[in-house]
Rosetta silent file (secondary structure, phi, psi, omega in degrees, C-alpha in Angstrom):
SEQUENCE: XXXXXXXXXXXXXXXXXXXXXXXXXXXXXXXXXXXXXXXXXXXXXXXXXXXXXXXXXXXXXXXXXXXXXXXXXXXXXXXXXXXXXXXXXXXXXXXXXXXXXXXXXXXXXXXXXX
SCORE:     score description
SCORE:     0.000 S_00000001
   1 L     0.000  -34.039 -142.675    3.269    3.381   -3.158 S_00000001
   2 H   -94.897  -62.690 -177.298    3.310    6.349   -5.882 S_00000001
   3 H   -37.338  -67.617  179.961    6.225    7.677   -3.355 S_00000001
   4 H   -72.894  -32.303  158.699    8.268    4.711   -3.360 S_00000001
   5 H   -60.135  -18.960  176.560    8.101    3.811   -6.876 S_00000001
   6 H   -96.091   -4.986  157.101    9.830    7.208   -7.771 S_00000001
   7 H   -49.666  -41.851 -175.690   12.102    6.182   -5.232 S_00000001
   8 H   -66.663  -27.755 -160.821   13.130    3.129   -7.482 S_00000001
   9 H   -91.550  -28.771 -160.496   13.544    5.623  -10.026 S_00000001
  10 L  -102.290  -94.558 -140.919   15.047    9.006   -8.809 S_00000001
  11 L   -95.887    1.651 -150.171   16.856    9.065   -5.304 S_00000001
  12 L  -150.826  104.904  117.030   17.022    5.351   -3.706 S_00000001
  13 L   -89.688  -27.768  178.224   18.001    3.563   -6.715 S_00000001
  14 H  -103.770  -59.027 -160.096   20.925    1.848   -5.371 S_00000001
  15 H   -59.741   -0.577  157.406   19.649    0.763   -2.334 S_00000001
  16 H   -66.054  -17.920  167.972   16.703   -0.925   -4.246 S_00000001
  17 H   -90.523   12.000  175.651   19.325   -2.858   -5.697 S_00000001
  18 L   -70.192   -8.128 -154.208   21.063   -3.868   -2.805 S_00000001
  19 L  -117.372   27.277 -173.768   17.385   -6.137   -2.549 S_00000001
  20 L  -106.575  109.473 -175.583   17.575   -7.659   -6.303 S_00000001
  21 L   -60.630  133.482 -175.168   18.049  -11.163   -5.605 S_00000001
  22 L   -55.980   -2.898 -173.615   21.507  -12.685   -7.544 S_00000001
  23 L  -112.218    1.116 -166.117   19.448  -15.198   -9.154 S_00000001
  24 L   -94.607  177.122 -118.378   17.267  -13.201  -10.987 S_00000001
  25 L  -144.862  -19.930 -155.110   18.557  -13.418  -14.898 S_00000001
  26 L  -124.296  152.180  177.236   18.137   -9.624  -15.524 S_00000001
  27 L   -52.095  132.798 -174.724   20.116   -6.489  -15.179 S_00000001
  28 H   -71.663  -27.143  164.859   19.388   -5.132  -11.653 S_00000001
  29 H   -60.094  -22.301 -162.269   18.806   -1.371  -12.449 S_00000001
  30 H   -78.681  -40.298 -174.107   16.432   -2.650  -14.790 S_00000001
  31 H   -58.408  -27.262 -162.442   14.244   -4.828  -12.117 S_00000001
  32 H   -78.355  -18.320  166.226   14.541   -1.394   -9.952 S_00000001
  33 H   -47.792  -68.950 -159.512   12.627    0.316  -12.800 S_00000001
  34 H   -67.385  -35.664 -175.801   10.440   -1.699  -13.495 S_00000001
  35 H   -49.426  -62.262  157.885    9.557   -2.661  -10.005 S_00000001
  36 H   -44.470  -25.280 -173.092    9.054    1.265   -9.711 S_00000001
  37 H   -96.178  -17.777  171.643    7.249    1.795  -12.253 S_00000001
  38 H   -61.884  -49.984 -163.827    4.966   -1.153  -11.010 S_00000001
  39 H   -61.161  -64.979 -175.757    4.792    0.407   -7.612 S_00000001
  40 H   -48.899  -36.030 -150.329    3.253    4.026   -9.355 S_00000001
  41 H   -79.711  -67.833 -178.825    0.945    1.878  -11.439 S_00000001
  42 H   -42.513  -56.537 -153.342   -0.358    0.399   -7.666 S_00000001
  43 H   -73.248  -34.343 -166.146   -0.013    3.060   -5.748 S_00000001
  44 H   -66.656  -31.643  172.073   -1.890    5.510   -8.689 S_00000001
  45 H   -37.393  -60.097 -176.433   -4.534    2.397   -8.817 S_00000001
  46 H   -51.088  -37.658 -138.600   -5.216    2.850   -5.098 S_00000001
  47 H   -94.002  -49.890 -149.901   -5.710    6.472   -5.466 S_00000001
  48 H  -101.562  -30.355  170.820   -7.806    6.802   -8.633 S_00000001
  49 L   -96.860   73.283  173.595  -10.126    2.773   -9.568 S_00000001
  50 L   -30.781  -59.082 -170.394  -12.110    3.137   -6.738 S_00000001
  51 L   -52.682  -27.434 -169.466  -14.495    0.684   -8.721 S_00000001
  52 L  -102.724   -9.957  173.277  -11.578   -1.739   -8.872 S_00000001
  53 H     8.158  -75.102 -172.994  -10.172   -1.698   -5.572 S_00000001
  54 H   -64.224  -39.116  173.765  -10.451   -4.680   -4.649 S_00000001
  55 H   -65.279   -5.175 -155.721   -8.515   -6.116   -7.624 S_00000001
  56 H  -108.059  -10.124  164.136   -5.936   -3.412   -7.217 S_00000001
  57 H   -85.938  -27.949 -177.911   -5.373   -4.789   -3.343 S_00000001
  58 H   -60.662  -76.962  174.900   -5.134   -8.638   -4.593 S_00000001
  59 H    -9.550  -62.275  148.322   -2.748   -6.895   -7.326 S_00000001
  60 H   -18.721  -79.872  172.256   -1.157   -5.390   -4.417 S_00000001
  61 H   -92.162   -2.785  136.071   -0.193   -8.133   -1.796 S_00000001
  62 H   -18.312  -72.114 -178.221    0.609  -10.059   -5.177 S_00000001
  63 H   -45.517  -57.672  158.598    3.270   -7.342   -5.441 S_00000001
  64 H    -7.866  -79.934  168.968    4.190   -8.036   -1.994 S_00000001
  65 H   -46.618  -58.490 -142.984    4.652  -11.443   -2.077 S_00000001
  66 H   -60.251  -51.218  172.142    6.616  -11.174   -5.268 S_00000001
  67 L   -46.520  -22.089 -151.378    9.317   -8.735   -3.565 S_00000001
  68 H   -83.949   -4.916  173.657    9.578  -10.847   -0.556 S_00000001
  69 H  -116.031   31.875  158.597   12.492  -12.611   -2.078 S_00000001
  70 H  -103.028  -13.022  149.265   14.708   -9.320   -2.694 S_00000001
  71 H   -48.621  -57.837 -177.925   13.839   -8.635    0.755 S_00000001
  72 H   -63.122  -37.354  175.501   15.236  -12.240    2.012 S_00000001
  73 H   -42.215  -63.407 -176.244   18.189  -11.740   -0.421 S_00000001
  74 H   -68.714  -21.212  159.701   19.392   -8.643    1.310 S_00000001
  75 H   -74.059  -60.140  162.452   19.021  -10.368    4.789 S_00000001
  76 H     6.781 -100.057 -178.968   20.981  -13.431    3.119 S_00000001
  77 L   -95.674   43.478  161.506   23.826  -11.634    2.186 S_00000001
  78 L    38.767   62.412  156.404   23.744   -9.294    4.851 S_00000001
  79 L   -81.276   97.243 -147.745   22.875   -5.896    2.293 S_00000001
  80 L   -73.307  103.470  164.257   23.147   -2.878    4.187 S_00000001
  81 L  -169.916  169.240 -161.337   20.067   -0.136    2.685 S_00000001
  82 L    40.428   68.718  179.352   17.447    1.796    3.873 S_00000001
  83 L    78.963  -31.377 -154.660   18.440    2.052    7.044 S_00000001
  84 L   -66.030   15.945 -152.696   18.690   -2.278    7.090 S_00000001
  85 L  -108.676   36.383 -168.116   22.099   -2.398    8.727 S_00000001
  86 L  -156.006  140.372 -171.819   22.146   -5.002   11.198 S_00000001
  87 H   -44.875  -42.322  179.431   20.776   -9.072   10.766 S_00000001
  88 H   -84.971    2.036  173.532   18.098   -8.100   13.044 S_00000001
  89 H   -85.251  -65.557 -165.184   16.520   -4.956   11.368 S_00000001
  90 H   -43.328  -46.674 -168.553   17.016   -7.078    8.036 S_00000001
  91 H   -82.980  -35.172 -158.669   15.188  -10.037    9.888 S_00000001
  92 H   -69.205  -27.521  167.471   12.323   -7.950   11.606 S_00000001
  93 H   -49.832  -63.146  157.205   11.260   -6.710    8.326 S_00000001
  94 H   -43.996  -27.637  162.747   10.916  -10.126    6.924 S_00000001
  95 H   -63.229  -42.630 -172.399    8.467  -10.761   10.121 S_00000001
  96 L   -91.910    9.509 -141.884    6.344   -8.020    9.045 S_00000001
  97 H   -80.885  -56.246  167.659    5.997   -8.665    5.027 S_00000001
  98 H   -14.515  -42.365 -178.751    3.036  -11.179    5.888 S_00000001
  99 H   -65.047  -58.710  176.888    1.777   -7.908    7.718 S_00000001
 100 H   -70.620    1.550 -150.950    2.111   -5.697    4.856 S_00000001
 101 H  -118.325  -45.009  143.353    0.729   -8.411    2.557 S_00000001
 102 H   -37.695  -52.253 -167.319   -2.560   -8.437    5.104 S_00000001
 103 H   -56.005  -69.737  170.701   -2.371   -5.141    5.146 S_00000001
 104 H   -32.350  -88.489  130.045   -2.839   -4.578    1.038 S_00000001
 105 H    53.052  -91.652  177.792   -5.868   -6.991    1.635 S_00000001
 106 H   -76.661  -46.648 -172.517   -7.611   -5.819    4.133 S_00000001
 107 H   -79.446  -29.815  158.595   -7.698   -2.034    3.550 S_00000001
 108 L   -60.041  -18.273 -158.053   -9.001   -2.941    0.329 S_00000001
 109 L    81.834   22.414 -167.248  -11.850   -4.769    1.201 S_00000001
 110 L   -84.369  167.767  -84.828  -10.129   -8.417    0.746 S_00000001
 111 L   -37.081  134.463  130.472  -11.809  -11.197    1.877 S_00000001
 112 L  -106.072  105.486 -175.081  -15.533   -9.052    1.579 S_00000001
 113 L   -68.693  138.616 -179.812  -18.233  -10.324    3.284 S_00000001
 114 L  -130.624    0.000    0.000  -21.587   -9.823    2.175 S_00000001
């Protein structure tokens, strides 16, 4: 996470904004900031409030979620990044967010049974 948020900031910056859906009201370098700087906040979470975990995996697949419609944007209107450059790369991704959204979750201790 700590990795891909300085991605938003330093070297991938435009393709996160190939994924900033047209409807959102705000400048798009701005979303890729913050969205990076969100990402560091998660990823540094993970590493270092052990005690908080679990909120920092809900917090997590929140984060997920919340992304999944600059993901759909860029299949939408066919945006060629990361690699992304064909409807079906674009789509298979979209297949897995649910995954990564589980994932965040689960590795956390989300549902924990006691």
């Amino acid at each position: 996470m700590v990795f891909a948020g300085l991605g938003h900031l330093f070297w991938a910056r435009r393709a996160f904004r190939a994924q900033v859906p047209e409807f959102v009201p705000l400048d798009e370098d701005a979303v890729v900031v913050a969205s990076g700087g969100v990402e560091i906040m998660l990823g540094a979470g993970l590493a270092v409030l052990t005690r908080d975990r679990v909120l920092v995996g809900r917090l997590l697949a929140v984060f997920f979620a919340a992304v999944f419609p600059g993901n759909l944007a860029q299949y939408v209107h066919k945006r060629n990044a990361f690699g992304l450059d064909t409807d079906n790369k674009r789509l298979v991704r979209l297949v897995f967010q649910p995954a990564l959204i589980a994932w965040a979750l689960w590795s956390t201790g989300v549902p924990r049974k006691r």
